[in-house]
N, CA, C and O of each residue as an XYZ file, in Angstrom:
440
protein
N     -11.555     -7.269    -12.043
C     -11.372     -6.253    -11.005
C     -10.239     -5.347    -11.445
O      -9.112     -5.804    -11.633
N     -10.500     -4.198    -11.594
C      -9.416     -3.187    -12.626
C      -9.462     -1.861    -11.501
O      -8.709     -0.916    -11.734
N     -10.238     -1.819    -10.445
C     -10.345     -0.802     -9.530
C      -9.143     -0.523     -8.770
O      -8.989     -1.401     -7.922
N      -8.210      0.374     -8.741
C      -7.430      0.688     -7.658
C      -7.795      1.071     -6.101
O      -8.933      1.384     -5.752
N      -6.784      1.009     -5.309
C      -7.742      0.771     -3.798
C      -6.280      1.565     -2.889
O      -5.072      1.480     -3.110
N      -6.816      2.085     -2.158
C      -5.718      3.218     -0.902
C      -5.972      2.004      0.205
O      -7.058      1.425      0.216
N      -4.989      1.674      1.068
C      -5.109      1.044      1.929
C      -4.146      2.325      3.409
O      -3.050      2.873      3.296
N      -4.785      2.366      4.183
C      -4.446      3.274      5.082
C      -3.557      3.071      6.339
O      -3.244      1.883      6.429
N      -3.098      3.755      7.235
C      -1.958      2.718      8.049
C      -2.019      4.036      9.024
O      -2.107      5.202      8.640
N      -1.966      3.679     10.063
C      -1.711      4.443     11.416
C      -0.270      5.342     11.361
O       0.619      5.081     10.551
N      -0.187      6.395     12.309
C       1.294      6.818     12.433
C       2.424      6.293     12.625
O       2.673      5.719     13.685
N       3.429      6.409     11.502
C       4.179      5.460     12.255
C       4.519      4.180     12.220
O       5.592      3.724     12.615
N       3.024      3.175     11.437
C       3.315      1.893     11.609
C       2.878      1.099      9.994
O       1.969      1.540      9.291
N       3.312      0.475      9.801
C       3.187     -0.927      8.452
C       2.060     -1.922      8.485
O       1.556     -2.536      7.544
N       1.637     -1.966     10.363
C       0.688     -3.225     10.521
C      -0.221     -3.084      9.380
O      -0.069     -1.993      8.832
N      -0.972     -3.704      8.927
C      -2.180     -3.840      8.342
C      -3.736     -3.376      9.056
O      -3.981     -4.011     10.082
N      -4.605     -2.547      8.719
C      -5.946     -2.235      9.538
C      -6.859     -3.325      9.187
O      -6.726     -3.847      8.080
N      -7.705     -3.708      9.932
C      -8.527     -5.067     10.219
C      -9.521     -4.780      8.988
O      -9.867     -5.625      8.164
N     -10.056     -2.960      9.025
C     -10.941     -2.736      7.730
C     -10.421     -2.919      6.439
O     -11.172     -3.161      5.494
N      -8.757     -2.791      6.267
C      -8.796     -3.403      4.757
C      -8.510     -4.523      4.583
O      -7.606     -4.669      3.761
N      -9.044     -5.731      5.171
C      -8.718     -6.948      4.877
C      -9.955     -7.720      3.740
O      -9.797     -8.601      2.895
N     -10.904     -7.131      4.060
C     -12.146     -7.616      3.339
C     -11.379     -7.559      1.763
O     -11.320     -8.589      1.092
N     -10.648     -5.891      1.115
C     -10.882     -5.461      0.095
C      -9.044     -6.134     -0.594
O      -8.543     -6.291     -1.708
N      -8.609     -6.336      0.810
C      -7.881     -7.238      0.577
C      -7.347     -8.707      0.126
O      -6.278     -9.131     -0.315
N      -8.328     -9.151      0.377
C      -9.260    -10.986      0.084
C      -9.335    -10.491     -1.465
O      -8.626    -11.040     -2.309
N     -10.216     -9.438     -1.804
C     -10.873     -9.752     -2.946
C     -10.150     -9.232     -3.722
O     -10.602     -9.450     -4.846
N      -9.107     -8.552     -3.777
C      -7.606     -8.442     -4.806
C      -7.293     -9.874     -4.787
O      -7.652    -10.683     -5.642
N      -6.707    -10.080     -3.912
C      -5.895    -11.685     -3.791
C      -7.103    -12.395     -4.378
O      -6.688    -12.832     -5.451
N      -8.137    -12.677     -4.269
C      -8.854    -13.415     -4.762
C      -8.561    -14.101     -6.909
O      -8.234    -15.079     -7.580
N      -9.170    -12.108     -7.044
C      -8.655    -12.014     -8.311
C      -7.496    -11.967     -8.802
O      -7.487    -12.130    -10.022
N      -6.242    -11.763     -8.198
C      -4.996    -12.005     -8.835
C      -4.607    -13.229     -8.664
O      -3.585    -13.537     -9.277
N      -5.171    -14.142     -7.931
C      -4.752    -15.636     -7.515
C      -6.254    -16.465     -8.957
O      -6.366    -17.598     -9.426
N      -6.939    -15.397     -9.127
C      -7.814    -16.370    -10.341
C      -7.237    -16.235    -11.360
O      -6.991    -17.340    -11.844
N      -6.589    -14.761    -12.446
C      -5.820    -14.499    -13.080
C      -4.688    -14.022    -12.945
O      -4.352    -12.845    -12.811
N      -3.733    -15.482    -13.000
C      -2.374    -15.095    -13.492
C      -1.514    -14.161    -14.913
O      -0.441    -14.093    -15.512
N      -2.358    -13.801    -14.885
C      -1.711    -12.702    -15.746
C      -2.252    -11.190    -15.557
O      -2.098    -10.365    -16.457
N      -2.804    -10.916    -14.510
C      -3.031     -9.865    -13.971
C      -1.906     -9.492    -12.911
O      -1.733    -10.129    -11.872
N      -1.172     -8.398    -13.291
C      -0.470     -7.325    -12.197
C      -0.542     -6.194    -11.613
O      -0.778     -5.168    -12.251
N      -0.320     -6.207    -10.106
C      -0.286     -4.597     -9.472
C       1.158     -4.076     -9.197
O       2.208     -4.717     -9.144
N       1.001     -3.157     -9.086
C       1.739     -2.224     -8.597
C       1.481     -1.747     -6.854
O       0.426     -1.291     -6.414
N       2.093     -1.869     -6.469
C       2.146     -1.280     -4.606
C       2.833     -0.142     -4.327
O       4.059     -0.121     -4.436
N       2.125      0.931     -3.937
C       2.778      2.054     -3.773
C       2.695      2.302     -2.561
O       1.542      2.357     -2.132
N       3.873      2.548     -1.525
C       3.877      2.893     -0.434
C       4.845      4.386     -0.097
O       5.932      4.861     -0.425
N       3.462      4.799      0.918
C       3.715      6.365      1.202
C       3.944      6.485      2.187
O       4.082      5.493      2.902
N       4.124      8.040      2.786
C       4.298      8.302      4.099
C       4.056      9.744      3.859
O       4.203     10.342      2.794
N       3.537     10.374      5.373
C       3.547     11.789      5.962
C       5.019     12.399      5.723
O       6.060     11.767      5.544
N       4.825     13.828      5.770
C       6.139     14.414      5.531
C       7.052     14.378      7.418
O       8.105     14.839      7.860
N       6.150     13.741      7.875
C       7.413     13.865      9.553
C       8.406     12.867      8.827
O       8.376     12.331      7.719
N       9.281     12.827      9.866
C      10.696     11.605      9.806
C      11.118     12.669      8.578
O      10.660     13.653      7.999
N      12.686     11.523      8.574
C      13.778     12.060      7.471
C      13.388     11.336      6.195
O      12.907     10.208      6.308
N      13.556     11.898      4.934
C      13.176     11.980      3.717
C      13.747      9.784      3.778
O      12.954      8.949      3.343
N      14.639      9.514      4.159
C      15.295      8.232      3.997
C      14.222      7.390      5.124
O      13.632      6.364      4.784
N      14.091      7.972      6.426
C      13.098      7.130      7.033
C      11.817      6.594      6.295
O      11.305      5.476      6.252
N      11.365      8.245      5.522
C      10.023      7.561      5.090
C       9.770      6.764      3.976
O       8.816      6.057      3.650
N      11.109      7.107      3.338
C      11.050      5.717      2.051
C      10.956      4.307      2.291
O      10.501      3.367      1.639
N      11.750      4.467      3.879
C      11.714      3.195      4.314
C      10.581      2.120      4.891
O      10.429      0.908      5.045
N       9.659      3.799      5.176
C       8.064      3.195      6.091
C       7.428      2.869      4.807
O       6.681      1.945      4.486
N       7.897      3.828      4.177
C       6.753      3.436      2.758
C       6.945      1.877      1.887
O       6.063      1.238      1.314
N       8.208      1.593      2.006
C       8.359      0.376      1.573
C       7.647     -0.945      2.815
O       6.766     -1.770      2.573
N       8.263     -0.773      3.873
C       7.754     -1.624      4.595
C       6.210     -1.692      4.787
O       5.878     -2.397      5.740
N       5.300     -1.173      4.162
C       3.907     -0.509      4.498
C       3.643     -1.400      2.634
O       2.734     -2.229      2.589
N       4.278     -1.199      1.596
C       4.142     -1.906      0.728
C       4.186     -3.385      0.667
O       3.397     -4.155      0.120
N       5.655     -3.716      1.581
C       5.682     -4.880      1.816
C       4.427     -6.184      2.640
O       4.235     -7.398      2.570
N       3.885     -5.101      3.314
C       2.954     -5.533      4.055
C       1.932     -5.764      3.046
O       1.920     -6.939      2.679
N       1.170     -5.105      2.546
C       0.625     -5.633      1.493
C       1.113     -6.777      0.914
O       0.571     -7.854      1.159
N       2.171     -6.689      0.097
C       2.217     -8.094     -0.889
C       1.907     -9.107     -0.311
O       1.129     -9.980     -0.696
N       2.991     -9.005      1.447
C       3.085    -10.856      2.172
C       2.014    -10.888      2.262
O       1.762    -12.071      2.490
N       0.678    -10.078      2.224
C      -0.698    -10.464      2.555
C      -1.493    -10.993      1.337
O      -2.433    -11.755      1.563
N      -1.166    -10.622     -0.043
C      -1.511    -11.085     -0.797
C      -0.806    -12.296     -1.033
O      -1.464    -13.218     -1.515
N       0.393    -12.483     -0.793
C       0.773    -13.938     -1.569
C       0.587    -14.812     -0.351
O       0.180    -15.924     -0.688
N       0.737    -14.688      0.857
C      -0.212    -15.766      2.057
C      -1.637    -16.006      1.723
O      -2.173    -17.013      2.185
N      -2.429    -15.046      0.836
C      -3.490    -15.404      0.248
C      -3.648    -16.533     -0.966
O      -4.503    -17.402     -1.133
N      -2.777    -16.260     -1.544
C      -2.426    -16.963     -3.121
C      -2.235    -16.681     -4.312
O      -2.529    -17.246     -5.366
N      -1.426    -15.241     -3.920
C      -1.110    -14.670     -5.096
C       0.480    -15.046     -5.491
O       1.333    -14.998     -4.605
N       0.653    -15.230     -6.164
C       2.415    -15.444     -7.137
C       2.772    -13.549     -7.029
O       2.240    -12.463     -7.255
N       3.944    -14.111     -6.562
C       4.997    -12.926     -6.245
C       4.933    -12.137     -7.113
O       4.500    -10.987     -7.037
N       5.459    -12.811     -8.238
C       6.225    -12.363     -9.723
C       4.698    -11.327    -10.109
O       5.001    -10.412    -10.875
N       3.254    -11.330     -9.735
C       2.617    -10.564    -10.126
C       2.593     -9.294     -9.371
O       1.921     -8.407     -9.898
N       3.129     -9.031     -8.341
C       3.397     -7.864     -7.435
C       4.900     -6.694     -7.761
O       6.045     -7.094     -7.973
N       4.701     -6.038     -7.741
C       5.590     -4.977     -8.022
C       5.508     -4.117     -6.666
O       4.350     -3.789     -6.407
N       6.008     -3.888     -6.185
C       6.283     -2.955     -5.302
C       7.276     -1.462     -4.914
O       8.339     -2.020     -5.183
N       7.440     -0.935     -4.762
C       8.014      0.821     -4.174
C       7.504      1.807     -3.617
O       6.305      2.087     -3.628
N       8.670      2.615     -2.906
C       8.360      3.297     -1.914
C       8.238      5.115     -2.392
O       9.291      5.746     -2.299
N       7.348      5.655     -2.736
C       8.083      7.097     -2.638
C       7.805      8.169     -1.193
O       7.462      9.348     -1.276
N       7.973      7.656     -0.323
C       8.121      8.064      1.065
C       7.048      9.184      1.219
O       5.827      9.030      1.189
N       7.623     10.137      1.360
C       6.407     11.612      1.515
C       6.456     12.469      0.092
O       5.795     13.505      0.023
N       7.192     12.056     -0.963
C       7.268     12.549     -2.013
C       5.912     12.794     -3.004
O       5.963     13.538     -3.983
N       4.796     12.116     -2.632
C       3.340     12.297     -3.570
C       2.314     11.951     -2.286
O       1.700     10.911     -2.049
N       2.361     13.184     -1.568
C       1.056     13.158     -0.919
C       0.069     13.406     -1.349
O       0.136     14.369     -2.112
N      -1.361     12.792     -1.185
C      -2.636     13.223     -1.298
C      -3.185     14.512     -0.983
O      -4.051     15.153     -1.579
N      -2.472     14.805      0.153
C      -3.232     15.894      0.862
C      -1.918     16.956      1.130
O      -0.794     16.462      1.210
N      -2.045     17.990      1.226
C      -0.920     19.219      1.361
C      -1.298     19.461      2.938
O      -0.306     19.813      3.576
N      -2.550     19.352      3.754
C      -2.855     19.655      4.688
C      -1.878     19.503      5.748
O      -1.483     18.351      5.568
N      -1.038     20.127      7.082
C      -0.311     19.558      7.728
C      -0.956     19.743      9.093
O      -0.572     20.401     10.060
N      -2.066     18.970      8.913
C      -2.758     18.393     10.135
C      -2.690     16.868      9.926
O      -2.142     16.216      9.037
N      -3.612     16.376     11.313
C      -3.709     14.732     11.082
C      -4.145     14.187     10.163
O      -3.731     13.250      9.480
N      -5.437     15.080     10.120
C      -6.348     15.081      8.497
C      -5.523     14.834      7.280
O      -5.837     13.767      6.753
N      -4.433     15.564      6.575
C      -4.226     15.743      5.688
C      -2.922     14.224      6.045
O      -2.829     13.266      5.278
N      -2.107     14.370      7.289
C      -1.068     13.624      7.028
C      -1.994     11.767      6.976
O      -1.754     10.807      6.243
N      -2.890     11.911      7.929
C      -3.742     10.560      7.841
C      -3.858     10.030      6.337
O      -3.689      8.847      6.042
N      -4.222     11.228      5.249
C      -4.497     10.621      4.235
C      -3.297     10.312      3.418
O      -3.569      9.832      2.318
N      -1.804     10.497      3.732
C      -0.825     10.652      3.118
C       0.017      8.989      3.649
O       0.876      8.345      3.047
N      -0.548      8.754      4.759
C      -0.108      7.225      5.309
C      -0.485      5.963      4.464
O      -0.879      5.089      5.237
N      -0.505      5.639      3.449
C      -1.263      4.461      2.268
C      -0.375      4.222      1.873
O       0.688      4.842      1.889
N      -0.767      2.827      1.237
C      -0.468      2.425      0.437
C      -1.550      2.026     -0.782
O      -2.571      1.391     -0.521
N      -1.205      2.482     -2.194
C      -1.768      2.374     -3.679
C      -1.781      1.119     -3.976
O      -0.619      0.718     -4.044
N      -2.371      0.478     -4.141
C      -2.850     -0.504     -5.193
C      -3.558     -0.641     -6.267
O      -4.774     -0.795     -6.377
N      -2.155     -0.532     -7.634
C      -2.568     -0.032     -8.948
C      -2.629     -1.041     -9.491
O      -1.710     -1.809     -9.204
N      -3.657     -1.553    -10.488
C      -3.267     -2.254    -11.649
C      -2.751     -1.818    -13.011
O      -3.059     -0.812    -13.650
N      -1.584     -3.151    -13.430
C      -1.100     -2.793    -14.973
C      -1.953     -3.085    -15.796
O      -1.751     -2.882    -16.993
């Protein structure tokens, strides 16, 4: 599994959405079969809040990811995680549209 995957997040919040749990399983799946496979977690945010808030959503929105992968059975040490807040949005749009798509978090493989 070498596919990268956007995981999406409401305004505002870190929770996890119920729809990416499926695609969630099946990362953890494969990083809990090969230990020597690593991601990267990139967590984003909309350009609202202060440049320091959103680094902060973006991390906590990353974080959420990992604890979900390693409560699955993934080893820590294969997770990498960071935040670049509203600094690499998807979308330039400054509607919901555009900021909706700017709320993710990346899940890259090395």
């Amino acid at each position: 599994m070498a596919a990268d995957t956007l995981f999406f997040f409401d305004f505002d919040k870190s929770d996890l959405k119920q729809d990416a749990l499926d695609d969630l399983d099946a990362h953890a799946k494969y990083l809990a079969a090969d230990r020597s496979a690593k991601v990267r977690l990139e967590g984003h945010a909309d350009e609202r809040g202060t440049r320091a808030y959103n680094l902060a959503l973006g991390e906590r929105r990353a974080n959420a990811v990992a604890r979900y992968l390693v409560i699955q059975g993934v080893n820590r040490s294969q997770i990498e995680s960071v935040s670049y807040g509203e600094e690499r949005p998807l979308s330039l749009s400054r509607d919901e549209n555009g900021w909706s798509r700017n709320r993710r978090v990346e899940l890259i493989y090395q």
